[in-house]
ZAVO-247187 format. One line per field, with one value per residue (C-alpha): residue number from 1; residue in one letter; x, y, z. Coordinates in steps of 0.5 Angstrom, whole numbers, plus 2048, in hexadecimal, padded with zeros to 3 digits. Example, Ala and Ser with C-alpha at 12.3 -4.5 7.8 and 13.67 -1.06 7.14 Angstrom:
BEGIN
num: c(1 | 2) .
residuo: c(A | S) .
px: c(819 | 81B) .
py: c(7F7 | 7FE) .
pz: c(810 | 80E) .
REM end
This chain:
BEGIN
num: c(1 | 2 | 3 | 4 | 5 | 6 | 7 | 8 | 9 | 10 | 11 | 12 | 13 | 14 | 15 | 16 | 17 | 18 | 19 | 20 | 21 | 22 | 23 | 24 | 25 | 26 | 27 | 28 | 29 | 30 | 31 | 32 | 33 | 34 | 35 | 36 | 37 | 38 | 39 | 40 | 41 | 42 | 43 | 44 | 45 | 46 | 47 | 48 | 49 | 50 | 51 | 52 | 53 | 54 | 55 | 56 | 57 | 58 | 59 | 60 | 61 | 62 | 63 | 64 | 65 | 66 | 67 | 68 | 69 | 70 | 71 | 72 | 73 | 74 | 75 | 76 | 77 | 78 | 79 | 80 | 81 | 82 | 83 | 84 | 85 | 86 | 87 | 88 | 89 | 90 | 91 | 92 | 93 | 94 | 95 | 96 | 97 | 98 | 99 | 100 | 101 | 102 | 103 | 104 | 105 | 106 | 107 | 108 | 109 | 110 | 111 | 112 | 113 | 114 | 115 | 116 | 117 | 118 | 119) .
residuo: c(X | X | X | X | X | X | X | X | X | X | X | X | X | X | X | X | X | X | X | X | X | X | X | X | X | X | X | X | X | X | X | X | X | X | X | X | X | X | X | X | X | X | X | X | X | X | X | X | X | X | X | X | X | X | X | X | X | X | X | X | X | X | X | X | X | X | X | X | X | X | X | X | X | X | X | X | X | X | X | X | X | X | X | X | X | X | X | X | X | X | X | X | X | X | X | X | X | X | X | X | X | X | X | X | X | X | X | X | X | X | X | X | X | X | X | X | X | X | X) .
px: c(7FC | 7FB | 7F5 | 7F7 | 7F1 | 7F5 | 7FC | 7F8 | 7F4 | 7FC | 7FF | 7FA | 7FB | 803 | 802 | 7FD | 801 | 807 | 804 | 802 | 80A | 80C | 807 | 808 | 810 | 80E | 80B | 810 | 814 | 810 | 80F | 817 | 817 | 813 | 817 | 818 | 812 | 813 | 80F | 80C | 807 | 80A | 808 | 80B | 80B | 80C | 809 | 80D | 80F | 814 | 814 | 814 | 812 | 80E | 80E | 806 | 807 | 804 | 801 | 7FE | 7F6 | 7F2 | 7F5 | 7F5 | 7FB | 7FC | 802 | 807 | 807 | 802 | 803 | 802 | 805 | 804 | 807 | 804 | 807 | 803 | 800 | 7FB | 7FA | 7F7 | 7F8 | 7F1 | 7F4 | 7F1 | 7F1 | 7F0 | 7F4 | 7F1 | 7EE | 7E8 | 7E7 | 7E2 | 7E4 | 7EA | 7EE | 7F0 | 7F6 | 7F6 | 7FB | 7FF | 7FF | 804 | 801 | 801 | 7FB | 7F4 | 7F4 | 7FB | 7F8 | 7FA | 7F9 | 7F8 | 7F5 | 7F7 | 7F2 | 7F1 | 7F3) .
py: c(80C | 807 | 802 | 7FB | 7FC | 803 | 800 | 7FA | 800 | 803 | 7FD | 7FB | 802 | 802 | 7FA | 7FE | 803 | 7FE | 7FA | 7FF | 802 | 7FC | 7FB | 801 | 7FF | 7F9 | 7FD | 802 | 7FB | 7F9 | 7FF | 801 | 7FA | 7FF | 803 | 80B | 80E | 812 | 816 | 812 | 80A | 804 | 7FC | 7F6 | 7F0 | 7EE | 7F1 | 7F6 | 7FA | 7F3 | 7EF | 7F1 | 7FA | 7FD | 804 | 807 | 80D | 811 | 816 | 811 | 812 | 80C | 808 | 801 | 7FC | 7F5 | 7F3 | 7ED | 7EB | 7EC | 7F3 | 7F0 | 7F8 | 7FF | 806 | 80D | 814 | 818 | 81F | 81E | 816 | 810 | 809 | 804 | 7FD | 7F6 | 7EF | 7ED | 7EF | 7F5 | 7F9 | 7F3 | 7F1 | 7F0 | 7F6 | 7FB | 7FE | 806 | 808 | 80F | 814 | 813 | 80A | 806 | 7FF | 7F8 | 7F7 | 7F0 | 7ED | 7EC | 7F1 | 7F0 | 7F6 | 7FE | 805 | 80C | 810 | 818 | 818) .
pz: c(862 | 85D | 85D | 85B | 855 | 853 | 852 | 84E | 849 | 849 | 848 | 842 | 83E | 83F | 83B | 836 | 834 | 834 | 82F | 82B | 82A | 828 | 823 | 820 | 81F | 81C | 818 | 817 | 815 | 810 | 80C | 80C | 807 | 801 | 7FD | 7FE | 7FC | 7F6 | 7F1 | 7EB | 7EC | 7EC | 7EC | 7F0 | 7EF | 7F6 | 7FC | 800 | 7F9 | 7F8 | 7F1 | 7EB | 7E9 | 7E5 | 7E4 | 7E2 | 7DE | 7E2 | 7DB | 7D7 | 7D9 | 7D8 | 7D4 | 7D6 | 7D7 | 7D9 | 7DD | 7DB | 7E3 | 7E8 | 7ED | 7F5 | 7F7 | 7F5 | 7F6 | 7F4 | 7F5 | 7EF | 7F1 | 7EA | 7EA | 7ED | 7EB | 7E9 | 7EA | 7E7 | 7E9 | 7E1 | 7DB | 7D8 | 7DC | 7E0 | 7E5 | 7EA | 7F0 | 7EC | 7F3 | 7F1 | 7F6 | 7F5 | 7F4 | 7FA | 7FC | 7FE | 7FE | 7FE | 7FA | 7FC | 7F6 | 7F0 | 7EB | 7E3 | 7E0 | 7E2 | 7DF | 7E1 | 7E3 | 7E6 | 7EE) .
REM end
């Protein structure tokens, strides 16, 4: 038999769990605006993968480049390389944000430039 302090603790688990699926479809919402992932590095100029694209070529290691319109979004899918992103043209920055190899983000800050580095 069931106390009426037992069924509230169901009840409140039940409204947990609940909360927590829809979370999670609305999460799965959000991340089906990006483009497919696929191999190589880009740069959106909007969040969400949107705007304008910038192909970062993934085989030029530490050169610096400055990009015409600010990257609010990025995707990464390398086995040997990362992105550096900057918020000021030419590579500065007071906080540079690395992504990784493997990244699909929408970036804290518009960043204006970028360098290739070693995953």
């Amino acid at each position: 038999m069931f106390t009426p302090k037992a069924m509230l603790r169901g009840s409140a688990a039940t409204a947990t769990v609940v909360a927590a699926v829809i979370g999670l479809g609305a999460g799965a919402a959000y991340a089906a605006g990006w483009p497919p992932l696929q191999p190589g590095a880009y740069l959106y100029s909007g969040t969400g993968g949107s705007g304008a694209v910038t192909v970062v070529g993934l085989d030029d290691f530490g050169t610096c480049h400055t990009l015409p319109t600010p990257a609010r979004s990025v995707q990464v899918a390398s086995d040997s390389a990362s992105v550096v992103l900057y918020s000021g043209a030419s590579c500065t920055g007071a906080h540079p944000w690395a992504t990784g190899s493997l990244a699909q983000s929408n970036l804290p800050w518009p960043v204006l430039s970028y360098r290739v580095v070693p995953a």
